[in-house]
N, C-alpha and C positions, 0 to 999 in steps of 0.2 A: 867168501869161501862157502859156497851152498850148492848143493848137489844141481839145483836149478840151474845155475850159471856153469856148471859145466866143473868145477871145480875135483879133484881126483886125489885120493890119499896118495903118498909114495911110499911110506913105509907108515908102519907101525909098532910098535912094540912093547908091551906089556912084562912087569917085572914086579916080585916084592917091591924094591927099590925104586921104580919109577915106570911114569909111561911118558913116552916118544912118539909123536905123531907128525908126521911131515907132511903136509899137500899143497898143490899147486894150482893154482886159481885158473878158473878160466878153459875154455879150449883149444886145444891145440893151436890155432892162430893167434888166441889170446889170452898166454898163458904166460903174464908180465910181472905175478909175484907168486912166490914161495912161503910158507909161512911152518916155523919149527918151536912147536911147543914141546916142554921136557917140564914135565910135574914130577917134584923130589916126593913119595910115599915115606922116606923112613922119619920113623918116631914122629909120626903123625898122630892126635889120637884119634880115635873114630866112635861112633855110638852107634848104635843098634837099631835100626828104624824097623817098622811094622811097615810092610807090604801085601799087594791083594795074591793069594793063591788061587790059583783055576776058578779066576774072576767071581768066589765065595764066600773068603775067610781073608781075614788078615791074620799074618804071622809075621815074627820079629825074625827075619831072613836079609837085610840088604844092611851093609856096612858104609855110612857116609862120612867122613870127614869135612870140617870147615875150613881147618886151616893149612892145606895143602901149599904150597910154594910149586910157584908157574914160573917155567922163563921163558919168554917168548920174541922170536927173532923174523923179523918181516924182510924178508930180505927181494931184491928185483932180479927177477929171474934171467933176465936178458942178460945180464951183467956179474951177476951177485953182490951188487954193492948192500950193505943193509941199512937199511931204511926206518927199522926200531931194532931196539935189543932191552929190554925192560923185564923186569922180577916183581910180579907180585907177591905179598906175603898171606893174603887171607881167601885162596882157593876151593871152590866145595869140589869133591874129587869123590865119587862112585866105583868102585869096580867089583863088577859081579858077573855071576853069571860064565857062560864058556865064551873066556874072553879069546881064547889061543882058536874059535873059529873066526874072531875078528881079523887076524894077526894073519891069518891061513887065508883068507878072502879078501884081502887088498888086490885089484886088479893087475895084470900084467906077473904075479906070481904064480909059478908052475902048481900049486895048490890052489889056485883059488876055482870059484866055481865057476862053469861056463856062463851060467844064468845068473847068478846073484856072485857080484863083486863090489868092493866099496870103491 
């Protein structure tokens, strides 16, 4: 699942509660699995990390978590049989920043940009 290979988000979705990310491997002719990860965010804890500002200063702006909870589902696109279904427990999980233009720019959404789509 790399941009290189051709791989394409289907949905995305960002929440207090979690994020949802679904994509689809491959191009179009070889687009043989699906893969659906769903990170639980509540009562997570998180710490306060130092990041660079206008590549100057560090400032304590970015919220990371270690121990996020991943489920993640490999499933064959052809078919949808699944091919894994597994839970991790010890996840690092970032979210910052204007995540709702990530969410707004998944390709093939009536929002998304003409030029820059994920």
């Amino acid at each position: 699942f790399a941009t290189w290979s051709g791989a394409k988000f289907e949905e995305v979705r960002i929440s207090e509660e979690e994020v949802y990310i679904v994509m689809r491997s491959g191009r179009v002719r070889h687009q043989r699995y699906r893969i659906e990860i769903t990170v639980d965010r509540r009562n997570v804890p998180e710490v306060l990390l130092y990041a660079p500002v206008n590549f100057t200063t560090m400032a304590p702006f970015v919220w990371e978590a270690l121990q996020a909870r991943v489920h993640m589902r490999l499933l064959d696109a052809r078919n949808g049989d699944v091919l894994v279904d597994d839970v991790g427990e010890y996840a690092g999980l970032e979210v910052h920043g204007n995540v709702q233009w990530l969410v707004d720019n998944v390709c093939g959404k009536e929002t998304a940009s003409k030029i820059v789509c994920l």
